[in-house]
Residue, then its C-alpha position, 0 to 999 in steps of 0.5 A: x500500500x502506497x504512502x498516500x494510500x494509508x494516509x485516507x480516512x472517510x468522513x461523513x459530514x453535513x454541510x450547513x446552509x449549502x447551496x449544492x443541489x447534489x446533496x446535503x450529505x456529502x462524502x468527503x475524504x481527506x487527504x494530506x489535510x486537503x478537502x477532497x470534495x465527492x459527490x455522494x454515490x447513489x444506488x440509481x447511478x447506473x450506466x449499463x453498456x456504455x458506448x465508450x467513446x472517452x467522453x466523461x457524461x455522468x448523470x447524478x440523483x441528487x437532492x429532495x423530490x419536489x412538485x417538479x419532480x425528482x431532481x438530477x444532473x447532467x455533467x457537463x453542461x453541453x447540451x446533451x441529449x436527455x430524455x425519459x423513457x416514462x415521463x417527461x424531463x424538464x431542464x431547469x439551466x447550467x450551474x457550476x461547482x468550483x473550488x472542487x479537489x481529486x486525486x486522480x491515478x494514471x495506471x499505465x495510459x494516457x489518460x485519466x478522469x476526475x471524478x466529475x468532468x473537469x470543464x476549467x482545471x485551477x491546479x495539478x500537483x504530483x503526489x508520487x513520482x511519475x513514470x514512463x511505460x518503460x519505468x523511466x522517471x519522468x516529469x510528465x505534468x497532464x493537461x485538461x483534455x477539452x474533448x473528454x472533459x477529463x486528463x491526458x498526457x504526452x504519453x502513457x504514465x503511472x502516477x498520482x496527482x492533486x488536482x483543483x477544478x471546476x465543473x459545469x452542469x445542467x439541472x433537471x427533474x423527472x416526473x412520470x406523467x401517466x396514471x399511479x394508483x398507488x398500488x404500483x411503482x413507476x419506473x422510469x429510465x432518463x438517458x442522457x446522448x452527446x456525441x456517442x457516449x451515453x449514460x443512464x438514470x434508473x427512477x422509482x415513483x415509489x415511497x417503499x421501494x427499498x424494505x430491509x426486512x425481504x429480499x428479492x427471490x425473483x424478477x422478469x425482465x426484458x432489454x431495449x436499446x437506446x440512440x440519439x434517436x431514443x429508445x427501441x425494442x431489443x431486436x432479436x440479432x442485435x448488435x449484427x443483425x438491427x431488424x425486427x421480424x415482427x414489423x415492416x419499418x425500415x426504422x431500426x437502431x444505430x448499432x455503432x452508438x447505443x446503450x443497452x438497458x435493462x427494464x423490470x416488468x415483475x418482481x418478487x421478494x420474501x420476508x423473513x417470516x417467510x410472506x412474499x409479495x410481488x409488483x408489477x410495472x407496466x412498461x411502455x413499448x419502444x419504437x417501433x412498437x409503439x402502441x402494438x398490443x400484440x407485440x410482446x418482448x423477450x422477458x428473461x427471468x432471473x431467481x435467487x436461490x441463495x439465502x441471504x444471512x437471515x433468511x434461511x427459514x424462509x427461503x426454505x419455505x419457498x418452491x421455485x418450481x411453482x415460481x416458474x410455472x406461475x411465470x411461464x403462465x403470466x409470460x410464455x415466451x420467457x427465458x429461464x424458466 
């Protein structure tokens, strides 16, 4: 373990009377007695078969839900594409964070990210000694890279810097727009599009949706895929093949740009008492299928056969054969069952 290395401790602190709509809890991890300034990570970062293309977009849930909806970022703030695919997006103007602090570590490449995109670097600082591929020691200082948003050398290096920076975004909320009877959660996916790098947002319109007390014992699935253009159905020979079978549109996905995602229709859990309960989300069907009641995707369904500490009574209560048979009934062109 490196010097700087054992010198990290993890501290939670609530910053008061702040301003920054990420979070009022904010992660922070100090380094040589500088404040190096994280965002909080949250369970809905998710980004899913990214297209790499080098491009650091991010997206953030970040702050308190309200009459707007539930709030999130976009970094950087340069007009990416974003859209949900269930309910709507409204876009509230850039904002700017500055006075932000990273390590960040080259390993052997020529470049580097910070942990949000660097759209003005203040300073940068070595903190070990910078090597060469070929182990020469070497003074190699990396620059911003305008076109990532990230760092990058003359060559490739391994070494470890300080850096203060500045960072751009742009502030939004999501709503789903359709009709909850509070019976059901509302999932909703917002994805986010500029120059062939994507990234994606998972959103639950459900007050519960997290219970400490069950666990999941199964979920039905199916994938769709995202472009500039929006969302489509997954078609059967994706990436080679972008038709799809069931229609005659000449309309299909770009298989050199996209993001596959994956969307819930089912779900099951079980407490530990042994009681399980399920949910269900309607799902709107993606292009081309908008509107088509008969079309019906590839479900895929996935069980958890191992008992998490705590539930072993009750997962011996449980017959997965009677699951799959209840599944296979509900969705008959499954997977896995």
């Amino acid at each position: 373990m490196s010097d700087i290395q054992r010198s990290l401790r993890v501290e939670f602190r609530r910053r008061e009377g702040s301003d920054d709509p990420a979070c009022a809890l904010e992660q922070l991890i100090v380094i040589d007695q500088a404040i190096i300034d994280i965002y909080q990570q949250s369970l809905c970062d998710v980004a899913i078969d990214d297209y790499d293309t080098g491009l650091n977009l991010q997206l953030k849930q970040g702050g308190p839900p309200s009459l707007e909806g539930r709030p999130f970022q976009v970094f950087p703030a340069i007009h990416a594409k974003v859209f949900a695919t269930n309910g709507d997006v409204t876009n509230k103007g850039r904002r700017e964070k500055t006075g932000l602090f990273d390590i960040v570590t080259f390993s052997g490449n020529d470049s580097a990210n910070a942990k949000l995109p660097i759209t003005s670097l203040t300073s940068i600082e070595a903190v070990t000694d910078v090597y060469t591929e070929e182990g020469r020691k070497t003074v190699e200082t990396p620059r911003r890279d305008p076109d990532t948003y990230g760092l990058v050398a003359d060559q490739s290096i391994y070494g470890t810097f300080k850096i203060e920076y500045a960072t751009t975004y742009e502030q939004y909320y999501w709503r789903y727009t359709g009709d909850n009877d509070d019976e059901i959660y509302i999932k909703g996916v917002v994805i986010a599009y500029l120059e062939g790098a994507t990234a994606s947002l998972e959103f639950d319109d459900g007050d519960e949706a997290i219970d400490f007390d069950k666990t999941e014992i199964y979920r039905v699935t199916s994938k769709y895929v995202v472009d500039s253009e929006g969302a489509w159905e997954y078609p059967p020979g994706w990436p080679d093949d972008t038709d799809y079978a069931q229609s005659s549109t000449d309309e299909t996905p770009d298989n050199s740009s996209y993001q596959v995602l994956e969307r819930v229709h089912f779900m099951g859990w079980v407490n530990k008492r042994g009681v399980d309960t399920y949910e269900w989300w309607p799902v709107v069907k993606e292009q081309p299928f908008q509107g088509h009641s008969s079309y019906e995707p590839q479900y895929i369904l996935s069980l958890n056969t191992n008992a998490p500490d705590g539930f072993e009574q009750a997962f011996d209560s449980i017959d997965f054969g009677k699951i799959k048979a209840a599944i296979r009934r509900r969705y008959p062109n499954v997977d896995g069952a």
